[in-house]
C-alpha positions in Angstrom: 70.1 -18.0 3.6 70.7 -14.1 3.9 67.1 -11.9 3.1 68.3 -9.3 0.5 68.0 -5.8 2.3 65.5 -3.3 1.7 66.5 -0.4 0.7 65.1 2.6 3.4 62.5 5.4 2.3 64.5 8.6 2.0 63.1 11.2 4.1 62.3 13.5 1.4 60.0 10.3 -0.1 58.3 9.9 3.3 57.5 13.7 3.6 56.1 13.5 0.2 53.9 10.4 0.7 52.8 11.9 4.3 51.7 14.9 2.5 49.8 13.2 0.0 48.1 11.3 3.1 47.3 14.3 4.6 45.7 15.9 1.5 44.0 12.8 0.8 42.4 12.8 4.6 41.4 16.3 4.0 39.8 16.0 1.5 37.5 12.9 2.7 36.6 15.2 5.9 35.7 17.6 3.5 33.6 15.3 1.3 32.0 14.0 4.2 30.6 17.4 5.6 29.3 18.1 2.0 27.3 14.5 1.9 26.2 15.4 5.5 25.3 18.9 4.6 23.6 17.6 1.3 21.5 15.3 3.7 20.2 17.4 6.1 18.8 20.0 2.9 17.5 16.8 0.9 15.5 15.6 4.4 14.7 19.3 4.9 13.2 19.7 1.1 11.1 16.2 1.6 9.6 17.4 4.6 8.8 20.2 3.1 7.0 18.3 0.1 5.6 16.1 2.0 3.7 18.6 3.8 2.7 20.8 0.6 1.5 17.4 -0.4 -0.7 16.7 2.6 -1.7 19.7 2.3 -3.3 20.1 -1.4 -5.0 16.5 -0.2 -6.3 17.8 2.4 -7.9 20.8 0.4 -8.7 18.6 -2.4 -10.5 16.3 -0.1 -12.7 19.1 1.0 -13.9 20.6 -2.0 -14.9 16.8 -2.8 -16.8 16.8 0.4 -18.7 19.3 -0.8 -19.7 18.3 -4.1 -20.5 15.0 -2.8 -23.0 16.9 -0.7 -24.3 18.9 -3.7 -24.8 15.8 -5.7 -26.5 14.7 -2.5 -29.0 17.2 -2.1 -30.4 17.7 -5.5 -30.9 13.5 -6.0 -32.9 13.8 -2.5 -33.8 17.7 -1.8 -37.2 18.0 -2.7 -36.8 21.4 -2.4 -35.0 21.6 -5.9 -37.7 20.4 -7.3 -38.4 16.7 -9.4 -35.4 15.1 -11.5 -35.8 14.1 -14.5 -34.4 10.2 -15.5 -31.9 11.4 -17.0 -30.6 14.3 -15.1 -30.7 11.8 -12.4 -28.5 9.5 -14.4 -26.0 12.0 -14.3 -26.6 12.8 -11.0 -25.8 9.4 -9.8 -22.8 9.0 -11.9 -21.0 12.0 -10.8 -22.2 11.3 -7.0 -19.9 8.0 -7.6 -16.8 9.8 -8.9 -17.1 11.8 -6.3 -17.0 9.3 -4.0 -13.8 7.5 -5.8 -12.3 11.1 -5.5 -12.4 11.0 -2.2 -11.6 7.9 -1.6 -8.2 8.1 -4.0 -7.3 11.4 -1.8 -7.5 9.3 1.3 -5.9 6.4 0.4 -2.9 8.4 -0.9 -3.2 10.7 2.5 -3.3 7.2 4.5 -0.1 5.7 3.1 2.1 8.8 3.4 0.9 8.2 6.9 1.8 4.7 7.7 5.0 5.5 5.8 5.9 7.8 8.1 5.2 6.4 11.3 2.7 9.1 11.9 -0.9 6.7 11.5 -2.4 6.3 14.8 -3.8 2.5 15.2 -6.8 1.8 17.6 -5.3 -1.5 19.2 -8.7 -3.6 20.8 -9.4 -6.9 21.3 -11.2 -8.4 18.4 -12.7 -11.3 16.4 -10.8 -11.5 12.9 -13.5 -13.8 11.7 -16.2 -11.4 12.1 -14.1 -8.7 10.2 -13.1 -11.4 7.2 -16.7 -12.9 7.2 -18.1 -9.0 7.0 -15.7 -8.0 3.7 -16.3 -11.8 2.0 -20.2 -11.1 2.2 -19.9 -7.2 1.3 -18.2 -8.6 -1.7 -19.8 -11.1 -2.9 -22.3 -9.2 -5.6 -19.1 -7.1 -7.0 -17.5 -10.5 -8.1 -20.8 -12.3 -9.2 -21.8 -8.8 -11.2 -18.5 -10.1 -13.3 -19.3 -13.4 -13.9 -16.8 -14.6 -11.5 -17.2 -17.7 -9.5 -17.2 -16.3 -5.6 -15.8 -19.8 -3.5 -15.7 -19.3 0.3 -14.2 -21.4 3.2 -14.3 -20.6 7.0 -12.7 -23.3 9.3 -13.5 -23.5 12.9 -10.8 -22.0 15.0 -10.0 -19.1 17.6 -9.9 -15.7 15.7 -9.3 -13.4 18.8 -6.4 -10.7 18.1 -5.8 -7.3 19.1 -5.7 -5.0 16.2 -8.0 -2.0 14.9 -10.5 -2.9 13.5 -11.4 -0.9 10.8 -7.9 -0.7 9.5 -7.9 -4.5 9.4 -11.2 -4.3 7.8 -9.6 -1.8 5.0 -6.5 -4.4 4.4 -9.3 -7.7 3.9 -11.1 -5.5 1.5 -8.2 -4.2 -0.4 -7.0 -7.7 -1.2 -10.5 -8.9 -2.4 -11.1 -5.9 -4.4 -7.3 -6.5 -5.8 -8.3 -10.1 -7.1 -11.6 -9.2 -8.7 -10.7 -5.9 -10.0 -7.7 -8.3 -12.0 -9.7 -10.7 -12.8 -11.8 -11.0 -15.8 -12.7 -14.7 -15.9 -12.5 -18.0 -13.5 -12.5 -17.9 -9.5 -12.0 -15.6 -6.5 -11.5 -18.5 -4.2 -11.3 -16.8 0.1 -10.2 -19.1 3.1 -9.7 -18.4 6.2 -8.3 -20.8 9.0 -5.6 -20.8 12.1 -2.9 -22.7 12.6 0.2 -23.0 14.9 -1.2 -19.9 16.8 -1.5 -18.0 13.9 -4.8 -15.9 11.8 -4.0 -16.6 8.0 -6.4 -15.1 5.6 -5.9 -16.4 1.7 -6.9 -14.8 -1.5 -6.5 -17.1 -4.6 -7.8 -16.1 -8.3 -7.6 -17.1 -11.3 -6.3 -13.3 -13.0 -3.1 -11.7 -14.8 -0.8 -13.4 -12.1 2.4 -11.6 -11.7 5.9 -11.6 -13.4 8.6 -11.8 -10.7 9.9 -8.7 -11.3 6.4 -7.2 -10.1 6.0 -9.5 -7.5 9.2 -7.6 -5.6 7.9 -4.4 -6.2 4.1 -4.9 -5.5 3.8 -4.0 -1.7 6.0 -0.6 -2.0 3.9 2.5 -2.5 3.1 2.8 -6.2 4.6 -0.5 -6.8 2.0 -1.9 -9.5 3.0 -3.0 -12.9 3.0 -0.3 -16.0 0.0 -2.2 -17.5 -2.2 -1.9 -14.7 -4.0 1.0 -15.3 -5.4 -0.9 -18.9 -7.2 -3.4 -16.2 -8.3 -1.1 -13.5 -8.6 2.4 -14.3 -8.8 3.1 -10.5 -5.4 2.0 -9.3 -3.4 4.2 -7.4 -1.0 1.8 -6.7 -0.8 2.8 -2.6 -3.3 0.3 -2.2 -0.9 -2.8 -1.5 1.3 -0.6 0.4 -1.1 -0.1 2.9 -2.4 -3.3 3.7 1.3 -3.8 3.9 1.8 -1.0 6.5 -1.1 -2.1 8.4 -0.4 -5.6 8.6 3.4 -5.0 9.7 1.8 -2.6 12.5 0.0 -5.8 14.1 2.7 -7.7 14.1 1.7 -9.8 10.9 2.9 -10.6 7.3 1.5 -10.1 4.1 3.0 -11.7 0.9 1.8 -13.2 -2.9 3.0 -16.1 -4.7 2.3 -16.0 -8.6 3.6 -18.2 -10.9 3.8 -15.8 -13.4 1.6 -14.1 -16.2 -1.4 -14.9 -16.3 -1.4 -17.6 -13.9 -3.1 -16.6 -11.1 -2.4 -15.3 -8.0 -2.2 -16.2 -4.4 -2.1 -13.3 -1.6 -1.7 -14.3 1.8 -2.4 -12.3 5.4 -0.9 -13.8 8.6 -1.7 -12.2 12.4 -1.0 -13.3 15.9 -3.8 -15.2 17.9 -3.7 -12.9 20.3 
């Protein structure tokens, strides 16, 4: 069987289809300096954010400082002479948003640093059972205060890590606070226990649970659901992200299972027996 011939490009086609090549290559060179050039201004502009940002936070934090202290010394200074119950009322409540101020300032300042790379950890040997057992108990009143049932269980096991402690301590305490502060009714339920060489600290409650779409959001920074605020008027939503940042910086993992609205939920912190 003869193939049919093909009938040959003319040389006027293959000049036109090489210049249309050659147009189109230009044009992708040039399309790929302006994404690079559009890159390097959008990283320069985020740095530059970034820094006004840590910057206001850093003034804001200090003009909290302050007030805290002046708050301070007029509940205790006797040289401002007695307060009355309910100047001191006041006194005491503003002393507390204060303190919240502050405390939202830093927590914002602490995971732009862990996002960045630029947190410093303090890596020594330590016992992760005396850092769980410290939180459970410094706990305990804020969950009982709300009527909730406070259920605790320690197994005997090796703790030993290397970590810092007091960002370890932050990440314990931001996952009880998380579970009490959602949950209005039922159990806080805390275990801790090792296993297969590994530290794994579990938070279960009985709160608003989580849809799944939250659920894949939850550990970013600001990654709380839009309702959240109408539970806890404190969330900032960095809080998860941290103990996320920390926990990756030891080596761990930190993850929730939920099985759905108001259902519950189950967070989970796994280290390294060191």
């Amino acid at each position: 069987m003869v193939n049919e011939a093909t009938n040959p490009i003319s040389p006027e086609e293959y000049k036109d289809v090489t210049e249309k090549m050659y147009k189109q290559n230009l044009e992708i060179v040039r399309l790929n300096k302006e994404a690079e050039r559009l890159n390097v201004e959008l990283e320069k502009a985020n740095e530059g954010q970034a820094t006004l940002i840590h910057f206001i936070n850093h003034q804001i934090k200090g003009y909290f400082g302050k007030a805290r202290i002046i708050f301070s010394e007029l509940l205790t200074g006797p040289e401002y002479g007695p307060v009355t119950e309910a100047a001191k009322k006041m006194l005491v409540a503003g002393e507390s948003d204060i303190k919240e101020g502050v405390d939202f300032v830093q927590q914002i300042l602490r995971a732009s640093d862990i996002e960045k790379g630029t947190f410093t950890y303090d890596m020594q040997p330590l016992d992760m059972k005396e850092i769980v057992s410290g939180e459970i108990e410094g706990k305990k009143a804020l969950a009982e205060d709300k009527g909730l049932k406070y259920e605790v269980e320690i197994k005997d096991g090796d703790y030993h890590t290397k970590g810092d402690a007091n960002q370890l301590r932050e990440a314990v305490k931001n996952l009880i606070d998380n579970s009490i502060n959602y949950t209005q009714k039922g159990t806080i339920n805390l275990q801790l226990s090792t296993k297969n060489s590994k530290i794994l600290f579990t938070v279960h409650d009985t709160g608003v649970g989580l849809s799944d779409e939250v659920k894949a959001k939850l550990f970013t920074k600001g990654g709380r659901d839009k309702d959240s605020a109408k539970i806890n008027v404190n969330s900032t939503g960095f809080g998860l992200s941290i103990v996320k940042g920390i926990v990756d910086a030891h080596k761990g993992r930190v993850w929730v299972e939920s099985e759905g609205l108001n259902k519950g939920s189950t967070f989970y912190l796994e280290l390294p027996v060191s």
